[in-house]
N, C-alpha and C positions, 0 to 999 in steps of 0.2 A: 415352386415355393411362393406363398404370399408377398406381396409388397408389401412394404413401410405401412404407406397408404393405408388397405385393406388391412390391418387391427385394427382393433380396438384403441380408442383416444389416449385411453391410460393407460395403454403398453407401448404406445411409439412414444421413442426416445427424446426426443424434442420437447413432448408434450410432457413426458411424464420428468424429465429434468425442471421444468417449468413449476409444474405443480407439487414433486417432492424434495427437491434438490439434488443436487451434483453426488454427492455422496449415497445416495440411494439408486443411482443406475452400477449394472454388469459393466466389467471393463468392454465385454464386446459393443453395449447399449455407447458408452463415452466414445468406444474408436467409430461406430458408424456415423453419429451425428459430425462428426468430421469427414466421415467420406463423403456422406451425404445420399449418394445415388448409388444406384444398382447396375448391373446388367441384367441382360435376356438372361430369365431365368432364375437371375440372385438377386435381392435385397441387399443393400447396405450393409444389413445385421448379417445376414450370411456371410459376404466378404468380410464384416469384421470379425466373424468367428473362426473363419480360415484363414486370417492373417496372424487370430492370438494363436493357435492352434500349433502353425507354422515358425512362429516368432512368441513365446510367450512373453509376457510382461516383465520379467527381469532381463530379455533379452532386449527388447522391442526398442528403448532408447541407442541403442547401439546399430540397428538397422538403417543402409542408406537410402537413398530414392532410389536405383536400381534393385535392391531388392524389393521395396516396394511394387515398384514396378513391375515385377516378375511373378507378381501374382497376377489371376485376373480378373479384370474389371478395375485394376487401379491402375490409371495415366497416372499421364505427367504431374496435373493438377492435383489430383488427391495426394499424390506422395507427399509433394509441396506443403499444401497444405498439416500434414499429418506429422511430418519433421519438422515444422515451423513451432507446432504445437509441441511435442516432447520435446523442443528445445527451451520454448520459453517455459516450459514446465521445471524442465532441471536446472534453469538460472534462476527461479523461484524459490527453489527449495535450496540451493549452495547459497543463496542469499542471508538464509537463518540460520546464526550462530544464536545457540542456547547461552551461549555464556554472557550474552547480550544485556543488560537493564532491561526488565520491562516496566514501563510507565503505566501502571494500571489505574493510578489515583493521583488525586494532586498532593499526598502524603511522599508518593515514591515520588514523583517530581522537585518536590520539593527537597529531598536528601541530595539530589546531584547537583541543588543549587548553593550550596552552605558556606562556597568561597567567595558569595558575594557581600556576605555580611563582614562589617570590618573597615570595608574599602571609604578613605575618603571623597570618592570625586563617583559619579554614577557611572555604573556600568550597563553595555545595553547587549545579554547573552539570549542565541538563539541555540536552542534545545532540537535536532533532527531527527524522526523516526522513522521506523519503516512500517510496511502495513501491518504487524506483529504490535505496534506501538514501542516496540525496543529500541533503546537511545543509539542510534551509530555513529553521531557526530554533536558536539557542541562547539559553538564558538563566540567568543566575544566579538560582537560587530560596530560596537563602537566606543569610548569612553570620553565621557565630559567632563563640566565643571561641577564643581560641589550641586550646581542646581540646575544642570538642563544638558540631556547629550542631543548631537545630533544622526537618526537614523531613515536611510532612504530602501523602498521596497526591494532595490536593483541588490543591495550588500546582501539585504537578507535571504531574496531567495535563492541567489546565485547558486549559494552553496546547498541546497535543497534540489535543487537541477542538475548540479552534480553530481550528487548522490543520489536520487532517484529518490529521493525520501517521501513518502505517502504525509506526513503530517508535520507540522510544525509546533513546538510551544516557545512563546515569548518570557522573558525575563528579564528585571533589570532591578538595582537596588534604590534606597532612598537612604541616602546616606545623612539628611537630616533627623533619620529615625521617625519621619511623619509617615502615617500609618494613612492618611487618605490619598484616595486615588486625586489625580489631576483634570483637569478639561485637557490641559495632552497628553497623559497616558490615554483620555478616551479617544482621541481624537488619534491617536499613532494608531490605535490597536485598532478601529474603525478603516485605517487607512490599509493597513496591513491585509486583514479580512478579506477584502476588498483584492487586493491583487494576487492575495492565496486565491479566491475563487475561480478569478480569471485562471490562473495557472492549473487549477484543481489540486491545490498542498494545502489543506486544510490546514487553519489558525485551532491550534485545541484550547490553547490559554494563552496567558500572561499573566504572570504572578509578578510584583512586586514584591522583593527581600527589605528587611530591617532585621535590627538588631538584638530586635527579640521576636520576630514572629513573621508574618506574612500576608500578605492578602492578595484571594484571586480572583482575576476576572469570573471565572466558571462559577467561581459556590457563589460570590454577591450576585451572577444573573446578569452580567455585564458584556458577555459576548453576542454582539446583535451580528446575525446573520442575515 
């Protein structure tokens, strides 16, 4: 049987995940670039096609390291390997509940925020999503006075670390009904930005609420990365 190697560039699996994406390889093409290596005699791809063979794809999450192992040419390390990955596969997918919000626009954003209008004293809500952009958690992180809250990066992402949330969006209201942004709304959301990077929890927005309308960082061009 050929090696890996010996194809052609755009049939080995590495290469051709590379240049068509994830979704255009064979389940056997996805389980060898996990194995990685062959034995005497077998390919990657071959062991991956006697392992789907053996264990097919509705089975294959269910399978332990000793069966893995019980094929051959898969040690200790590939099984590892191989159960590492169908686990964080299926704590990826029990992740996404459809009944979920999706925040596709700053229109939907804007509807889960409509309990800020009203308020006398400013509120300062963070919006949590996952990498689907669906809302899993909101919370109010801090509440002022009529004219200045105070908020620190430590409140805000806490809860984004907790929840493993991929993105963040900011909110807060203006309960003078002034409709322009501040040098510290620029200067929080600059800060903020700023420690989502370090963290890698993307800042998507900040919208400021009033009592008739809205304004976002995003559509005015206000988010400097």
């Amino acid at each position: 049987m050929p090696k890996i190697k010996d194809l052609p560039k755009h049939k080995r699996p590495r290469e051709k995940l590379s240049e068509r994406g994830a979704e255009n390889l064979s389940d056997a093409e996805l389980l060898a670039i996990l194995i990685r290596t062959g034995r005497a005699g077998k390919s990657a791809l071959d062991i991956a096609r006697e392992t789907l063979k053996k264990f097919p794809l509705s089975k294959l999450l269910a399978v332990s390291i000793n069966d893995l192992t019980g094929i051959k040419g898969f040690e200790d390390t590939k099984a590892i390997t191989v159960k590492a990955a169908l686990e964080l596969g299926s704590r990826a997918v029990g992740s996404f509940n459809d009944s979920l919000p999706i925040l596709g626009c700053v229109r939907d954003t804007v509807a889960q925020l409509t309990d800020l209008r009203g308020k006398q004293k400013e509120y300062f809500m963070v919006l949590y999503l996952n990498a689907r952009k669906q809302l899993i958690h909101k919370e109010t992180i801090s509440i002022g006075t009529l004219t200045q809250t105070l908020v620190h990066p430590r409140e805000v992402f806490e809860p984004a670390i907790r929840l493993l949330a991929s993105s963040i969006v900011l909110a807060h209201n203006h309960p003078s009904k002034n409709r322009e942004v501040s040098d510290e709304d620029i200067k929080l959301t600059e800060k903020l930005i700023q420690a989502g990077t370090i963290l890698d929890i993307e800042v998507l927005d900040h919208i400021i609420i009033t009592d008739d309308g809205y304004i976002s960082f995003k559509e005015e061009g206000l988010l400097f990365k």
